[in-house]
N, C-alpha and C positions, 0 to 999 in steps of 0.2 A: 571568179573565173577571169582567167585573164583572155585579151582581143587585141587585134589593131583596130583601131576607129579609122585611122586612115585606109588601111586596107578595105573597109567595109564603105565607107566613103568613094573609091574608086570605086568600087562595084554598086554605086547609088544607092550604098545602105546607109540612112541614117539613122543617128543612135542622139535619143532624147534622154538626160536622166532626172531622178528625181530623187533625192536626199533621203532617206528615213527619216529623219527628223521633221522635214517640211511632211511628211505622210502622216506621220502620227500627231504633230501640230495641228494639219488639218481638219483630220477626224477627231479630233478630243475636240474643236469649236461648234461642232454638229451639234446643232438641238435637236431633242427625242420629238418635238411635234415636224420635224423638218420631210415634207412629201416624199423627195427621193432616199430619205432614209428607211422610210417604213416600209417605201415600196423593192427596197432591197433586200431588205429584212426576211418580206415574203418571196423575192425572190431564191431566196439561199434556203428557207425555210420550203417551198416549191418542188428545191432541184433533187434536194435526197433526206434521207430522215431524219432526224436531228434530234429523236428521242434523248433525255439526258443530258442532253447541253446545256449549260447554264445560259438564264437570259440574258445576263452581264455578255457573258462570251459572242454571242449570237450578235447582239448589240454592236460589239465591239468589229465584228468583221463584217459585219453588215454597213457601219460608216469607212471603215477600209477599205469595200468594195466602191462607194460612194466617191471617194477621193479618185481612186483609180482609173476608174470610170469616165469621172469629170478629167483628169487628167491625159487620158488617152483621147480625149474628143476635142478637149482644146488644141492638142498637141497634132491630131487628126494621125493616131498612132496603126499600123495595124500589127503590132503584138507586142509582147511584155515581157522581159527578166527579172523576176521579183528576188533582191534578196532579202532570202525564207529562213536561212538556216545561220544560225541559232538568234539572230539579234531582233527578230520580232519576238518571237516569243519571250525572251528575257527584258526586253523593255519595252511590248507592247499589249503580248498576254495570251494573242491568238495565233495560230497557225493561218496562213494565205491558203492551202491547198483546196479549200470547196471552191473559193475564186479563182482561182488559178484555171481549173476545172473547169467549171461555168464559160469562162473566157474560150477557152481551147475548144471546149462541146460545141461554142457557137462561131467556128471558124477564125478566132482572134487567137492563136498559140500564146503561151506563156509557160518559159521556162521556169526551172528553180534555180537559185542558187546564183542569180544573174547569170546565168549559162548562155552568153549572147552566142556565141558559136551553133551552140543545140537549138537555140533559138529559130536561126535563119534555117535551119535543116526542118524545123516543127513546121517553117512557114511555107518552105518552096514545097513538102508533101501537102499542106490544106491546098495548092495553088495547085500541084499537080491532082491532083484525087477529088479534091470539092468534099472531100471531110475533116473529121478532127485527127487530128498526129498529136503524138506525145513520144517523149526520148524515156530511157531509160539505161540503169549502170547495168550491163554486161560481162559479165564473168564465168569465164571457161572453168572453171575448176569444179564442177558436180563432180566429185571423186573419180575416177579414171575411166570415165565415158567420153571420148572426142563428141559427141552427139548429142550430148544435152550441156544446156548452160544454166546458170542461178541467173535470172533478169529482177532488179529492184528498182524503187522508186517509193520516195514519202509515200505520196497518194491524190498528187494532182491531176492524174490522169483523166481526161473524159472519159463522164460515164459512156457514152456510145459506144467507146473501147470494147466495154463487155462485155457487149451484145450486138445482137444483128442489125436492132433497129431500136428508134427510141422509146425507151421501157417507164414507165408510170413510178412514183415517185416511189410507191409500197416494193416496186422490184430494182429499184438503184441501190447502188450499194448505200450503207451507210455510212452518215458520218459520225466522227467517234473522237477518243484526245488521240495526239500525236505519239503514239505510247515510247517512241524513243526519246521526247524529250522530255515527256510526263516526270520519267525517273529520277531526272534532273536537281 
């Protein structure tokens, strides 16, 4: 997605970034005995079902989350444009969208697609509202009804999204493969 940083710079936004490469360098040096690894692990493992998953996989975005994480506190960040689409998955193996999610459920927004623009809109609704926001693609054309729209989105939306209040892990949606880019 393209931005001004200077633009966002006048209006006191600043924009920290962080390489994919420095991300997945990161997470590949994580030992399996490493505390905040395990304990993320069980966090993502926590937030929704994850029946099916491979442990590889769960591992894998569980030290993802780990970097992120450590990244945004050093950084003392309050939210995140991940790019999600397609270059983790082809050289890293996971999809971001349960962290992405996680983040955003807990009042820290995070875009996809580095969507820095949807980003600051994700942030000034958690700032107006005191909940989780999430953006999504908007398209008018449900067949020739002015009154309805197609709304999508991978699937990093918070779970509180959908629902009234926060639901137990047996009633969050699940989580599953990215099946658009499974096909791949």
């Amino acid at each position: 997605m393209r931005y001004s940083e200077k633009l966002l710079e006048r209006a006191g936004i600043t924009v920290v970034t962080l390489d994919l490469s420095e991300l997945f360098g990161k997470a590949g040096k994580l030992k399996a005995d490493d505390p905040k690894l395990k304990a993320k692990y069980e966090s993502v493992r926590g937030y929704v079902p994850a029946d099916g998953i491979p442990n590889e996989s769960m591992t894998r975005m569980a030290k993802l989350g780990v970097v992120i994480d450590d990244w945004m506190q050093e950084n003392a960040l309050d939210a995140s444009a991940i790019q999600c689409w397609t270059a983790m998955q082809e050289f890293y193996g996971v999809v971001p969208c349960t962290l992405m999610s996680m983040m955003s459920n807990t009042l820290v927004p995070s875009a996809c697609e580095t969507d820095i623009a949807g980003l600051v809109g994700m942030y000034a609704m958690v700032l107006a509202s005191g909940k989780p926001s999430a953006i999504v693609d908007w398209n008018n054309n449900f067949g020739s009804d002015p009154d309805k729209a197609v709304i999508f989105h991978c699937s990093n939306l918070p779970k509180d999204l959908f629902v009234d209040q926060t639901v137990s892990v047996e009633q969050a949606p699940k989580m599953d493969y990215q099946a658009i880019i499974a096909g791949r």
